[in-house]
Biopython code that builds the backbone (N, CA, C, O; Angstrom):
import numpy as np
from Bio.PDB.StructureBuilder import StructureBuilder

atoms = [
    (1, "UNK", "N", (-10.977, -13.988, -4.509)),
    (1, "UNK", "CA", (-12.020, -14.808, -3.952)),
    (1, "UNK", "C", (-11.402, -15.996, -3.235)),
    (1, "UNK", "O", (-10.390, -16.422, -3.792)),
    (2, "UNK", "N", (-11.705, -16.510, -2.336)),
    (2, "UNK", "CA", (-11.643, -17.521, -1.251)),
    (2, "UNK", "C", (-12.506, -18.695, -1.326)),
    (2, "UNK", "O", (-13.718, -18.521, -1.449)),
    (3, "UNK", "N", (-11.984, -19.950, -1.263)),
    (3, "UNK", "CA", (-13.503, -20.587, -1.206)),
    (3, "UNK", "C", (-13.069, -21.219, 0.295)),
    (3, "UNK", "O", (-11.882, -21.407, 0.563)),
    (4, "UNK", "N", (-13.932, -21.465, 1.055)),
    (4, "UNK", "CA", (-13.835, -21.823, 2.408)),
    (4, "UNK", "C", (-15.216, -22.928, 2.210)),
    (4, "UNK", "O", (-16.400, -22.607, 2.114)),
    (5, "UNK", "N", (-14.667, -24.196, 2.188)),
    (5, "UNK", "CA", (-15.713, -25.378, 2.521)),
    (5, "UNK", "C", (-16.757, -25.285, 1.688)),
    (5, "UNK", "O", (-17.949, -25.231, 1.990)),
    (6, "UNK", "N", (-16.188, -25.265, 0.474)),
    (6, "UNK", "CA", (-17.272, -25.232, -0.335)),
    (6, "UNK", "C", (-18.252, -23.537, -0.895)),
    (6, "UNK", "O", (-18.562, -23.235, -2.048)),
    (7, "UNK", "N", (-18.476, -22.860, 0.189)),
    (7, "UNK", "CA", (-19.015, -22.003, -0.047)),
    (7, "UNK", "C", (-17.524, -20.795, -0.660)),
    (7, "UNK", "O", (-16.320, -20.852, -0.410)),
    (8, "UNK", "N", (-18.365, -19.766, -1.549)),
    (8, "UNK", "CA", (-17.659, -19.073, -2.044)),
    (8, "UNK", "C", (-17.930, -17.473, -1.714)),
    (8, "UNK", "O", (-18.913, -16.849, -2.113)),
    (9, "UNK", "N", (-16.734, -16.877, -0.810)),
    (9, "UNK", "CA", (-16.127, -15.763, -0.411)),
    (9, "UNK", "C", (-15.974, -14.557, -1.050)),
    (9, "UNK", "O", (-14.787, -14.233, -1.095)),
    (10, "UNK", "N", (-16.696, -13.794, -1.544)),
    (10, "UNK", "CA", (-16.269, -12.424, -2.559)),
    (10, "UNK", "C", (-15.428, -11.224, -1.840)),
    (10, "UNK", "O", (-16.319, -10.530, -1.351)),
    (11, "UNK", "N", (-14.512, -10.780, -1.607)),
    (11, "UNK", "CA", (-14.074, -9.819, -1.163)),
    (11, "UNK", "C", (-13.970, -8.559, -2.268)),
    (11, "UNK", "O", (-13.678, -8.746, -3.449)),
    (12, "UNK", "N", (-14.300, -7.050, -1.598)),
    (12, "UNK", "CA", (-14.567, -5.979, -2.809)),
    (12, "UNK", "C", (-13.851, -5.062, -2.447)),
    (12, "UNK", "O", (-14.116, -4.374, -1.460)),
    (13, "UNK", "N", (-12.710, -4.879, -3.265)),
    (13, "UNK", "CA", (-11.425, -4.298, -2.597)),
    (13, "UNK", "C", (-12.128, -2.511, -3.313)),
    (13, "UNK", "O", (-12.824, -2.411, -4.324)),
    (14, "UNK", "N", (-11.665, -1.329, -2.414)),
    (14, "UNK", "CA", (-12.082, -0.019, -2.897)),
    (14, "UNK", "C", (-10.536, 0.734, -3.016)),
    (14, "UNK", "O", (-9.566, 0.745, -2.258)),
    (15, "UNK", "N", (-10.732, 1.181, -3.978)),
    (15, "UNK", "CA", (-9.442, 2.175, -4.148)),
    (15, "UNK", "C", (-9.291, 3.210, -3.123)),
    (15, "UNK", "O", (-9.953, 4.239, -2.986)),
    (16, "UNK", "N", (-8.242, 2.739, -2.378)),
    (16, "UNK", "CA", (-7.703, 3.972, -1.070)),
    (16, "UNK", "C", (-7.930, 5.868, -1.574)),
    (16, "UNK", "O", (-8.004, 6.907, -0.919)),
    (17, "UNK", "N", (-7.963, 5.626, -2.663)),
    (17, "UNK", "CA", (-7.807, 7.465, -3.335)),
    (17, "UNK", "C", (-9.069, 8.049, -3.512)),
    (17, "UNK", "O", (-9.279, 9.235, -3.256)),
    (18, "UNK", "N", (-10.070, 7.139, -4.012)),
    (18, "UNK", "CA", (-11.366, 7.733, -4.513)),
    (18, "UNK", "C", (-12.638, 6.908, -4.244)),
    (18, "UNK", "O", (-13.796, 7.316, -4.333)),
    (19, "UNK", "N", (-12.202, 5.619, -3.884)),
    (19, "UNK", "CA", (-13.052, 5.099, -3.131)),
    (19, "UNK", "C", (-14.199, 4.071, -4.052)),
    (19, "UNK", "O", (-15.168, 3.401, -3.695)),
    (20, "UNK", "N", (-13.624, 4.298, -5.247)),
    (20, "UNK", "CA", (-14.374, 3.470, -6.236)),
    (20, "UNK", "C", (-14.094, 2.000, -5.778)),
    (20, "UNK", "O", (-13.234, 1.576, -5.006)),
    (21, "UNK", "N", (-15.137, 1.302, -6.528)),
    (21, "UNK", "CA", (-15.074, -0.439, -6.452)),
    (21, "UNK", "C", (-14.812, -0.889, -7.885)),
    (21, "UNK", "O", (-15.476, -1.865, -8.233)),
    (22, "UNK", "N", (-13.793, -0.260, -8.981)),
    (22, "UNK", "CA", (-13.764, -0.469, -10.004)),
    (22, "UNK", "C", (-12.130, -0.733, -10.148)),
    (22, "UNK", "O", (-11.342, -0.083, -10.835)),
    (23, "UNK", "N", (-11.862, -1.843, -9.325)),
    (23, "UNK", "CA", (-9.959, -2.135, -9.384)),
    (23, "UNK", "C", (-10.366, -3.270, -10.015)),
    (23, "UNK", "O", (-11.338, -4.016, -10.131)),
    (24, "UNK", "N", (-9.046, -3.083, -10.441)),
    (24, "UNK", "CA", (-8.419, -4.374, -11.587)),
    (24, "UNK", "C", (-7.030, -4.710, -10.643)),
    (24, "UNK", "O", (-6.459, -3.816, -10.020)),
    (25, "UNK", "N", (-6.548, -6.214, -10.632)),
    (25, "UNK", "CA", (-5.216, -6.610, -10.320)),
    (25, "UNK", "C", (-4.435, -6.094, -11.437)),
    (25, "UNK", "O", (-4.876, -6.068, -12.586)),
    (26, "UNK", "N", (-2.874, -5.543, -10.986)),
    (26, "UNK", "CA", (-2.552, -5.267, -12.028)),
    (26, "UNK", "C", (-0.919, -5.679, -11.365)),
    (26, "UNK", "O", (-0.068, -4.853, -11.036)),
    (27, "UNK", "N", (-0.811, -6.992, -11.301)),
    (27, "UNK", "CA", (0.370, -7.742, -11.369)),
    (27, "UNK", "C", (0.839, -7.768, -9.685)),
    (27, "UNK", "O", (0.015, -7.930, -8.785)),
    (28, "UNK", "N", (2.523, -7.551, -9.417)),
    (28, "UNK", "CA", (2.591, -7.746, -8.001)),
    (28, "UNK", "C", (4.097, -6.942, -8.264)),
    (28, "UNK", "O", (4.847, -6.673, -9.202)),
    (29, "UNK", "N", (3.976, -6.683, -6.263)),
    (29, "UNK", "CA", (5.484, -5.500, -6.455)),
    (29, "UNK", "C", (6.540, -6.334, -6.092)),
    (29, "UNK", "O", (6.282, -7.468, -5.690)),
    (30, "UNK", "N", (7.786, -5.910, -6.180)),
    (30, "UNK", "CA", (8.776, -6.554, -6.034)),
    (30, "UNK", "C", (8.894, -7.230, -4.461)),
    (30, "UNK", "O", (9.917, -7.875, -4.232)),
    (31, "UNK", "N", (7.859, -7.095, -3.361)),
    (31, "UNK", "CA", (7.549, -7.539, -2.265)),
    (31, "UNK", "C", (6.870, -8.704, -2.043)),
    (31, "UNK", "O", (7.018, -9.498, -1.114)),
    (32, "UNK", "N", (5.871, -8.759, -3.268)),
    (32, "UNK", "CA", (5.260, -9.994, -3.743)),
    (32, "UNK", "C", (4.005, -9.641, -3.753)),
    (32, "UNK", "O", (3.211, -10.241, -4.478)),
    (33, "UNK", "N", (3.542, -8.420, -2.805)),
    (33, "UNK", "CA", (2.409, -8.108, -2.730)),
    (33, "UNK", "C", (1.474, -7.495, -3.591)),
    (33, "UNK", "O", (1.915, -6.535, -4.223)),
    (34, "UNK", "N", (-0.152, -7.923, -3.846)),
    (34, "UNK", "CA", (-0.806, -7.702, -5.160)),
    (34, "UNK", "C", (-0.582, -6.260, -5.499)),
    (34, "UNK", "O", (-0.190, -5.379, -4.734)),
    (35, "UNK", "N", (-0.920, -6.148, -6.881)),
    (35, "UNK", "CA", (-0.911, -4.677, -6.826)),
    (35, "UNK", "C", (-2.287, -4.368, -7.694)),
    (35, "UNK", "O", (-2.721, -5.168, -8.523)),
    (36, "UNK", "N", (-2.893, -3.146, -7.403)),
    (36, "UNK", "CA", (-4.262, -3.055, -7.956)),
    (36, "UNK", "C", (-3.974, -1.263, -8.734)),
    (36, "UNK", "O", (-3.140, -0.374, -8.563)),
    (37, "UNK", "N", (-5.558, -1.510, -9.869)),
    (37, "UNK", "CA", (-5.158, -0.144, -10.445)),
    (37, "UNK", "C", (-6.715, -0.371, -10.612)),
    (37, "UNK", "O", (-7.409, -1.312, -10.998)),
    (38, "UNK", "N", (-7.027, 1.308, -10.005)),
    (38, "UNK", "CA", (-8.367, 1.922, -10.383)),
    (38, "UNK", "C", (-9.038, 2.627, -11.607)),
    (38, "UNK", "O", (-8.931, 3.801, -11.961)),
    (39, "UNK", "N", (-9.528, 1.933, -11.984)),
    (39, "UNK", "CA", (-10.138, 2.509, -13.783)),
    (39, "UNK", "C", (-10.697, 3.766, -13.674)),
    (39, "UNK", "O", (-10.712, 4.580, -14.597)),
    (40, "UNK", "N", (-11.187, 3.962, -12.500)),
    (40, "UNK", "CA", (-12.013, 5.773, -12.200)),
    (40, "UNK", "C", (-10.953, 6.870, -12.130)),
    (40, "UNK", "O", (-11.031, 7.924, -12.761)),
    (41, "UNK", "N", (-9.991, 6.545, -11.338)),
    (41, "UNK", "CA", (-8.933, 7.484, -10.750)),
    (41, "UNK", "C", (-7.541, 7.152, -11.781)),
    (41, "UNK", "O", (-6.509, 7.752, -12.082)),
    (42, "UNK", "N", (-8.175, 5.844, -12.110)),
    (42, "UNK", "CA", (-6.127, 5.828, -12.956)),
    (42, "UNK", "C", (-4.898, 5.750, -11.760)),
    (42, "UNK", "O", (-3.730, 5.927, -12.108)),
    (43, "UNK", "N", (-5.290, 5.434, -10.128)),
    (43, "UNK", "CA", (-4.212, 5.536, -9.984)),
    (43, "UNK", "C", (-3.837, 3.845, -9.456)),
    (43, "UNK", "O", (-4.619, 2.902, -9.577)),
    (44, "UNK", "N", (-2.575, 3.780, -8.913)),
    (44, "UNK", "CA", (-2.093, 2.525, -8.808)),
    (44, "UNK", "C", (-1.972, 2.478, -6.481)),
    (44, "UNK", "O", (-1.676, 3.406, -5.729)),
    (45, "UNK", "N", (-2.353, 1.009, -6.131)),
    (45, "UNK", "CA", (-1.799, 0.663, -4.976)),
    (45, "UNK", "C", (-2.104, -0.291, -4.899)),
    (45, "UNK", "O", (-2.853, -0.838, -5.709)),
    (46, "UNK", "N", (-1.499, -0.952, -3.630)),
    (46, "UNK", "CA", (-1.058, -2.503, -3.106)),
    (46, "UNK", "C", (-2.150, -2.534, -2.015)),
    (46, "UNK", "O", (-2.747, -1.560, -1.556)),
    (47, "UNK", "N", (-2.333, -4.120, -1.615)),
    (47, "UNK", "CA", (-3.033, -4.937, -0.967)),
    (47, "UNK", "C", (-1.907, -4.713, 0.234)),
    (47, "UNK", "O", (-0.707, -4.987, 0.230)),
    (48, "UNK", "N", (-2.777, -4.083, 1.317)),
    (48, "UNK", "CA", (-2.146, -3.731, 3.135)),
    (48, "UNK", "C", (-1.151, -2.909, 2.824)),
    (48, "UNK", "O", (-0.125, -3.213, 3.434)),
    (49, "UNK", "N", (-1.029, -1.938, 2.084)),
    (49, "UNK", "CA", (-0.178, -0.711, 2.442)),
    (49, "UNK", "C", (0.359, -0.538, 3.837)),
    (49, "UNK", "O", (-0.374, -0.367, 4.811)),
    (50, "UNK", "N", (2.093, -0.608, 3.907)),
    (50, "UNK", "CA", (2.719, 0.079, 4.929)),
    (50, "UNK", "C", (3.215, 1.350, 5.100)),
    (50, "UNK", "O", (3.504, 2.006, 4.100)),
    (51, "UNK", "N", (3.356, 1.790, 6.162)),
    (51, "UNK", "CA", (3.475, 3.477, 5.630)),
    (51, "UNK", "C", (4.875, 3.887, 5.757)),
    (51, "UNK", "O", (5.430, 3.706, 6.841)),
    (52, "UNK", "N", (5.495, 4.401, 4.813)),
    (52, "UNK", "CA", (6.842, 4.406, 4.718)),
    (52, "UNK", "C", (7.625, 5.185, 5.235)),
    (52, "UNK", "O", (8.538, 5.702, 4.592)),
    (53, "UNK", "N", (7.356, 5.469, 6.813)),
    (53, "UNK", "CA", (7.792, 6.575, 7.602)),
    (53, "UNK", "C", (8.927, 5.843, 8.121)),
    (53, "UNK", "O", (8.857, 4.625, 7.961)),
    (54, "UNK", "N", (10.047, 6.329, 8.757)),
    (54, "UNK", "CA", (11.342, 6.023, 9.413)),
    (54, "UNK", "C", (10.551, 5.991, 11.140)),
    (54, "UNK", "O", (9.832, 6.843, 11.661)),
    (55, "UNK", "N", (11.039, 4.649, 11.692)),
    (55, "UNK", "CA", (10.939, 4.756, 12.866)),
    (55, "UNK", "C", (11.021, 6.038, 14.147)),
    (55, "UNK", "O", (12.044, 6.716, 14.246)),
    (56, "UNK", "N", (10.261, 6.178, 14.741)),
    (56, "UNK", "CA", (11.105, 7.775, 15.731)),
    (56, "UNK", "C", (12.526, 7.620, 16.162)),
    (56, "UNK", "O", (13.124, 8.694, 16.218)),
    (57, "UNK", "N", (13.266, 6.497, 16.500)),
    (57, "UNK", "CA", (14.565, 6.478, 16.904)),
    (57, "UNK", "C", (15.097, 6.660, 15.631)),
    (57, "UNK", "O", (15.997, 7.499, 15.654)),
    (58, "UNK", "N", (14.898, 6.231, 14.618)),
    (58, "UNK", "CA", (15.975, 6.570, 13.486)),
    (58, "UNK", "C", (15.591, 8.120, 13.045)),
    (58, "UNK", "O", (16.492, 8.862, 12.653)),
    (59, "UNK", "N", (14.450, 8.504, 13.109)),
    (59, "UNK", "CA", (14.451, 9.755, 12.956)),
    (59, "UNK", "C", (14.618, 10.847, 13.512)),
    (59, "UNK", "O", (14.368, 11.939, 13.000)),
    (60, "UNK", "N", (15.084, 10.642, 14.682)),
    (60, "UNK", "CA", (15.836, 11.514, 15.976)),
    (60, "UNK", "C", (17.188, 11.511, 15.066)),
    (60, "UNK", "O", (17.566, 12.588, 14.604)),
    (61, "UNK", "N", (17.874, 10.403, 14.817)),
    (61, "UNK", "CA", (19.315, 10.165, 14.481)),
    (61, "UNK", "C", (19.779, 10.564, 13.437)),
    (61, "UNK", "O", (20.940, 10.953, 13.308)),
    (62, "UNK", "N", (19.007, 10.525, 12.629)),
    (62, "UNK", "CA", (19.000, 11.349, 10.717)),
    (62, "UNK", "C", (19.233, 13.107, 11.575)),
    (62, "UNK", "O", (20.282, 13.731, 11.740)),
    (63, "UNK", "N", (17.946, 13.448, 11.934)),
    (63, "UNK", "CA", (17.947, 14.697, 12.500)),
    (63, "UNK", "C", (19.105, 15.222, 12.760)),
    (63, "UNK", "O", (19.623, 16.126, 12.105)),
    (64, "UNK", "N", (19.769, 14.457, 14.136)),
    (64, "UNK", "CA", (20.443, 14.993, 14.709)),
    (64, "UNK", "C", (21.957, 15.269, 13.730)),
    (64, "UNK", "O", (22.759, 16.191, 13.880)),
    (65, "UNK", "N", (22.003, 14.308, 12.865)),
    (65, "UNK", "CA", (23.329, 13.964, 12.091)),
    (65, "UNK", "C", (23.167, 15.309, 11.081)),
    (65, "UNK", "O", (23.980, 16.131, 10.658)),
    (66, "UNK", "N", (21.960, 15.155, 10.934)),
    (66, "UNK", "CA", (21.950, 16.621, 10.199)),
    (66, "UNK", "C", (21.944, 17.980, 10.209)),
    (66, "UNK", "O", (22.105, 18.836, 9.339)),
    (67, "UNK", "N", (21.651, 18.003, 11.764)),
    (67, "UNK", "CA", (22.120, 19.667, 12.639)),
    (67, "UNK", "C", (23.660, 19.417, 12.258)),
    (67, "UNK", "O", (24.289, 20.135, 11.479)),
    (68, "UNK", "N", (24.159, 18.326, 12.903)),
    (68, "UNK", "CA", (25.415, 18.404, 13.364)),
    (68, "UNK", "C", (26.027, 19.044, 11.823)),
    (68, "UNK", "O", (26.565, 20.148, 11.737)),
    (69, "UNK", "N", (25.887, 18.415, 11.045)),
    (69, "UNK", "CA", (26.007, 18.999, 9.670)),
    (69, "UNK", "C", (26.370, 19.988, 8.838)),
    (69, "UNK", "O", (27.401, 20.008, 8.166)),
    (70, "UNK", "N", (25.413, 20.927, 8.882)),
    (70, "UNK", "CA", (24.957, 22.371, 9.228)),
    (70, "UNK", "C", (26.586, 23.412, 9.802)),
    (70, "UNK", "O", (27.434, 24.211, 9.405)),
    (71, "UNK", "N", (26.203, 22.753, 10.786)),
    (71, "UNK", "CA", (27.203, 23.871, 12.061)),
    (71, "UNK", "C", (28.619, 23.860, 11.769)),
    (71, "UNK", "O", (29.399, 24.507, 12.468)),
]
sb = StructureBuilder()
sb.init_structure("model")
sb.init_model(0)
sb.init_chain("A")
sb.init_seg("    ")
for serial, (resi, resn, name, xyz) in enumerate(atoms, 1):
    if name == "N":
        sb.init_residue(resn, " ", resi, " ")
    sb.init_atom(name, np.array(xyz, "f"), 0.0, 1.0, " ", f" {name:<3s}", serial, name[0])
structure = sb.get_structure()
């Protein structure tokens, strides 16, 4: 919750998996960022998820290192 000038802000965070409104904070990741856990689903995630894909240039370069590999 936020308070902005007095008035008070509710934000209602939904679990990315199942979509429930039944999260609990459940501490913070080694990033700093909150971390939440859903009582419906049991499962666990963070406040602004990044998606943990390798850039396309680095993943051309893994690739390629790994044909080369191979052969």
């Amino acid at each position: 919750m936020e308070e902005v000038e007095g008035l008070m802000v509710t934000i209602t965070v939904h679990c990315p998996h199942c979509r429930s409104e039944e999260i609990m904070r459940y501490g913070r990741a080694p990033n700093g960022k909150q971390k939440y856990r859903c009582r419906a689903c049991k499962r666990q995630s963070r406040e602004n998820p990044t998606p943990h894909a390798y850039p396309e240039e680095r993943r051309e370069e893994i690739l390629k290192a790994y044909q080369e590999r191979r052969s």
